[in-house]
TORVOLUM-759654 format. One record per atom (N, C-alpha, C): residue number from 1; atom name; x, y, z. Coordinates in pm, 1 decimal. Layout:
 seq atom       px       py       pz
 NUM   CA        X        Y        Z
...
This chain:
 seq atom       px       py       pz
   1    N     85.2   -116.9      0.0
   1   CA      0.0      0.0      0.0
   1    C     89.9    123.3      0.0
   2    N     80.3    244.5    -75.7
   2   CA    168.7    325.7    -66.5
   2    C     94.3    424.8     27.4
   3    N    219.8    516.7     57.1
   3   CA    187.1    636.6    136.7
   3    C    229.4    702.7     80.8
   4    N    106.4    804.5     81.7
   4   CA     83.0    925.0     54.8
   4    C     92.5   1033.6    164.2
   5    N    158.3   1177.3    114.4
   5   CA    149.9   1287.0    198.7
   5    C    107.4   1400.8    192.5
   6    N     50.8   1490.4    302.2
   6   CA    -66.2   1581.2    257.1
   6    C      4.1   1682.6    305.1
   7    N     -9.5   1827.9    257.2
   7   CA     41.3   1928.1    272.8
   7    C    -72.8   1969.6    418.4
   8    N   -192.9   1978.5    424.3
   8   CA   -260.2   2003.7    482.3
   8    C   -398.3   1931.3    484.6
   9    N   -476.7   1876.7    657.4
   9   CA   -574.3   1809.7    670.7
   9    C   -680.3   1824.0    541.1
  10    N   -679.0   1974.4    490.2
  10   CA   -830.0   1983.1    432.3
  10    C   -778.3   1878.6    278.7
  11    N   -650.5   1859.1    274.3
  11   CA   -615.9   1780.6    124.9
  11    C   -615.8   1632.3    129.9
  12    N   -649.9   1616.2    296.3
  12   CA   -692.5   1444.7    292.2
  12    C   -841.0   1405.9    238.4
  13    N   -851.6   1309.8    215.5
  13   CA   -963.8   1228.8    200.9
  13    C  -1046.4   1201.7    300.7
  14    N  -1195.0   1229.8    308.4
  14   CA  -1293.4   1207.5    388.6
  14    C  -1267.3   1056.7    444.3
  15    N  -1255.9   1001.5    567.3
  15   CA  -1208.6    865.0    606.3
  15    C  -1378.0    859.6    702.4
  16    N  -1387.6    962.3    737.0
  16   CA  -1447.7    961.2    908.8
  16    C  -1646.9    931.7    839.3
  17    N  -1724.7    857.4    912.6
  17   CA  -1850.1    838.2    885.0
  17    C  -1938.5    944.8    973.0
  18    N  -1999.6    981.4    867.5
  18   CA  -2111.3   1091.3    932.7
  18    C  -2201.4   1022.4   1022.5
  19    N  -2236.5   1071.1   1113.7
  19   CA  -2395.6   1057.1   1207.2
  19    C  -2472.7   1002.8   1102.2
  20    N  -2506.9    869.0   1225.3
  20   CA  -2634.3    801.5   1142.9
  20    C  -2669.3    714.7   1047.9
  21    N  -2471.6    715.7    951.8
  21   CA  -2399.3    576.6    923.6
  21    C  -2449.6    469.0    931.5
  22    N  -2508.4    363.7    890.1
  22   CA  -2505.1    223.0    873.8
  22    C  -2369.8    146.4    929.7
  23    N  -2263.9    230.8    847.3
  23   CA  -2105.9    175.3    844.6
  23    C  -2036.5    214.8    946.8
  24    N  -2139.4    357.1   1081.2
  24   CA  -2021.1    380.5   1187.9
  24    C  -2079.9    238.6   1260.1
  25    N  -2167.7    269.1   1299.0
  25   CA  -2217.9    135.7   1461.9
  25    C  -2166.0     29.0   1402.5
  26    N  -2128.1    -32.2   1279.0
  26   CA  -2044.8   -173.8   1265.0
  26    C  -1916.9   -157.4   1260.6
  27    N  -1847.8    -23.3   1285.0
  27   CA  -1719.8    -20.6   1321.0
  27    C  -1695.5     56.9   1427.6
  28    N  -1762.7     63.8   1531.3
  28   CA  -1750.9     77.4   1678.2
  28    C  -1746.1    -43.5   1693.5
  29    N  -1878.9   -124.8   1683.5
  29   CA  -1866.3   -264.2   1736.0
  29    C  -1740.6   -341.7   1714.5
  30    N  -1710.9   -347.9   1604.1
  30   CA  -1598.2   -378.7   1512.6
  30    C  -1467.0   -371.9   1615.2
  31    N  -1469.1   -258.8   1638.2
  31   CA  -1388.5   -180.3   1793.0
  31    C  -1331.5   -244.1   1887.7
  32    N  -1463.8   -239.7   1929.7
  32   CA  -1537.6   -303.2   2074.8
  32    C  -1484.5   -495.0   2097.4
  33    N  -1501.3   -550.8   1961.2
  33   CA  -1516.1   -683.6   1967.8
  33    C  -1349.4   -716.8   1977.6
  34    N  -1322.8   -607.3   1906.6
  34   CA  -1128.7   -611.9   1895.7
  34    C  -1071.9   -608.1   1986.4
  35    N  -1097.8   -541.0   2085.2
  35   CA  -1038.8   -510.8   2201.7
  35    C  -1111.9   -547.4   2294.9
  36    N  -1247.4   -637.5   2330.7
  36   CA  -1300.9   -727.3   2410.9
  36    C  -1192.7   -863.7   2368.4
  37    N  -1166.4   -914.9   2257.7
  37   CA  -1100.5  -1048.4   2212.8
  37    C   -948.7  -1011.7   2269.0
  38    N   -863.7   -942.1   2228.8
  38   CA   -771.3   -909.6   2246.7
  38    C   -722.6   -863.6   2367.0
  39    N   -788.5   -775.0   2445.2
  39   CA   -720.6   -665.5   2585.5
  39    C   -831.6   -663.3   2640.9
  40    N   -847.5   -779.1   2716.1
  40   CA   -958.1   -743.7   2789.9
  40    C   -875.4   -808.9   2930.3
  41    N   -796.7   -703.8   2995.3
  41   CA   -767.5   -731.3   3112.2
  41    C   -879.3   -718.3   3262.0
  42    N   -806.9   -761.1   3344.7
  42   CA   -872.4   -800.1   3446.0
  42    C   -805.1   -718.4   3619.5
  43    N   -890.3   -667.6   3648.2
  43   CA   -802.5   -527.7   3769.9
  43    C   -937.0   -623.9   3877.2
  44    N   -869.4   -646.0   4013.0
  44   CA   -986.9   -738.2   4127.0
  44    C  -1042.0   -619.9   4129.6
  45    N  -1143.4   -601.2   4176.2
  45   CA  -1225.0   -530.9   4217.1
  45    C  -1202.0   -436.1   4334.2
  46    N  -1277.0   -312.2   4345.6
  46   CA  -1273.1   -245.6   4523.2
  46    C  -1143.5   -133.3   4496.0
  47    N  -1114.1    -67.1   4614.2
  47   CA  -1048.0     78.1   4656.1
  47    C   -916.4     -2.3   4708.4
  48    N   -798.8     53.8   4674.4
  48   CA   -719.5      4.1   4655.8
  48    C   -601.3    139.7   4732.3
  49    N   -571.5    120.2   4892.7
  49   CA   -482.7    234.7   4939.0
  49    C   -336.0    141.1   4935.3
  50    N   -264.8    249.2   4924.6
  50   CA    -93.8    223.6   4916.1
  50    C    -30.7    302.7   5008.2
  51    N     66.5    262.5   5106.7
  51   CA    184.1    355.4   5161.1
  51    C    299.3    390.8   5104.9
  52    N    313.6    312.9   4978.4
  52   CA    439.6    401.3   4921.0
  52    C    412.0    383.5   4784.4
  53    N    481.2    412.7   4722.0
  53   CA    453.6    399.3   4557.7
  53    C    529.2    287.0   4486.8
  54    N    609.6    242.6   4594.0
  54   CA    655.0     88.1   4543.1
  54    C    551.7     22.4   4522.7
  55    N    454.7     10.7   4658.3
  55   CA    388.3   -120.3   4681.0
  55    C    275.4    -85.1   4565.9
  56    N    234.8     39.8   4527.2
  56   CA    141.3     28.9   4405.0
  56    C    195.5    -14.5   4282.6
  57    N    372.2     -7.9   4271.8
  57   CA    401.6     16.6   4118.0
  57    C    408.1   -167.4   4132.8
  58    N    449.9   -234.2   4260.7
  58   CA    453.7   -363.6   4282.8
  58    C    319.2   -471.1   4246.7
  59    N    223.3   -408.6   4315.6
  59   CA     65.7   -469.3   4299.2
  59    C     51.8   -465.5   4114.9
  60    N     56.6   -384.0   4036.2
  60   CA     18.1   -312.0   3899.4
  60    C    112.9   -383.6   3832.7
  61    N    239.2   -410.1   3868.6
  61   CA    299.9   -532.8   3799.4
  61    C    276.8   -664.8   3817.6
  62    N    260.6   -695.9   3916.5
  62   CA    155.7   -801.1   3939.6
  62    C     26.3   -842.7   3901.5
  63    N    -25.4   -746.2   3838.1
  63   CA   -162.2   -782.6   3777.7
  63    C   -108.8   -743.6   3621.8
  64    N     -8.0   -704.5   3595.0
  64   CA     21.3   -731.0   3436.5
  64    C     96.5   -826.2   3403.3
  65    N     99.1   -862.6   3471.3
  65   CA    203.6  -1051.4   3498.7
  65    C    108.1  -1129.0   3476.0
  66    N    -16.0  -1095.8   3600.2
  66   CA   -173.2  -1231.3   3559.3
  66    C   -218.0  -1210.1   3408.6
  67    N   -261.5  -1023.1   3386.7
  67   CA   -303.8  -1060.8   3284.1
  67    C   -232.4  -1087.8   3142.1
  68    N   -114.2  -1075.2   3113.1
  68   CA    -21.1  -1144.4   3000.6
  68    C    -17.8  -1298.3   3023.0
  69    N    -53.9  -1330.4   3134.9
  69   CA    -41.0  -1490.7   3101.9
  69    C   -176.1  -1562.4   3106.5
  70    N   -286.5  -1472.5   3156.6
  70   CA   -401.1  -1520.0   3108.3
  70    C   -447.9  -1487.2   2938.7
  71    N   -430.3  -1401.3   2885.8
  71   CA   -419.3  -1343.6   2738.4
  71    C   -303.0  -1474.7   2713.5
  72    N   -202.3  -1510.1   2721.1
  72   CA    -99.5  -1592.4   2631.1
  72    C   -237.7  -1773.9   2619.9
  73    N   -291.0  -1770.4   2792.6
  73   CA   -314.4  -1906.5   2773.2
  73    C   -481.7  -1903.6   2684.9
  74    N   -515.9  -1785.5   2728.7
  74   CA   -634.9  -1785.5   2605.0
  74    C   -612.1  -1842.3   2472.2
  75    N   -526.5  -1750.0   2439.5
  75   CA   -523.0  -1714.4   2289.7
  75    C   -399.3  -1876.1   2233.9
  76    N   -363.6  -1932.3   2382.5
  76   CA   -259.7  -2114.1   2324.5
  76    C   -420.5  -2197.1   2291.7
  77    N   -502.2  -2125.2   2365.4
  77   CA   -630.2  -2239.1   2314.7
  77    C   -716.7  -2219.1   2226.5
  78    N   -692.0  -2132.5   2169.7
  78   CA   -765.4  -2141.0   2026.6
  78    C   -652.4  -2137.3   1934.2
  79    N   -513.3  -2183.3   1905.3
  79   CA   -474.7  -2220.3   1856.0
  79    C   -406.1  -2337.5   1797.7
């Protein structure tokens, strides 16, 4: 696909769907389904206090540890 470059926005091409579209709500959903399948991480629930900013940056790596290996074992089973 080549790229092309525009001197200025008004010399691009209309990309964006007007209000009321047929073609936007199936590419929100479109969206939506992409990033429900893909990144749909998981944070436990509830208020969450910290005394230092270790123990938050500690907890937040810890839950991107669960969720990369729940996303890896998803996505080993449908393959």
């Amino acid at each position: 696909m080549p790229v092309q470059k525009y001197r200025s926005i008004e010399d691009m091409p209309e990309v964006w769907f007007k209000p009321g579209d047929p073609r936007l709500y199936k590419a929100i959903a479109g969206a939506w389904n992409f990033g429900k399948h893909w990144l749909s991480p998981h944070f436990p629930p509830g208020v969450y206090k910290y005394r230092t900013l270790e123990e938050k940056n500690r907890l937040d790596e810890e839950w991107a540890v669960l969720n990369f290996r729940a996303f890896q074992e998803k996505h080993k089973k449908q393959n």
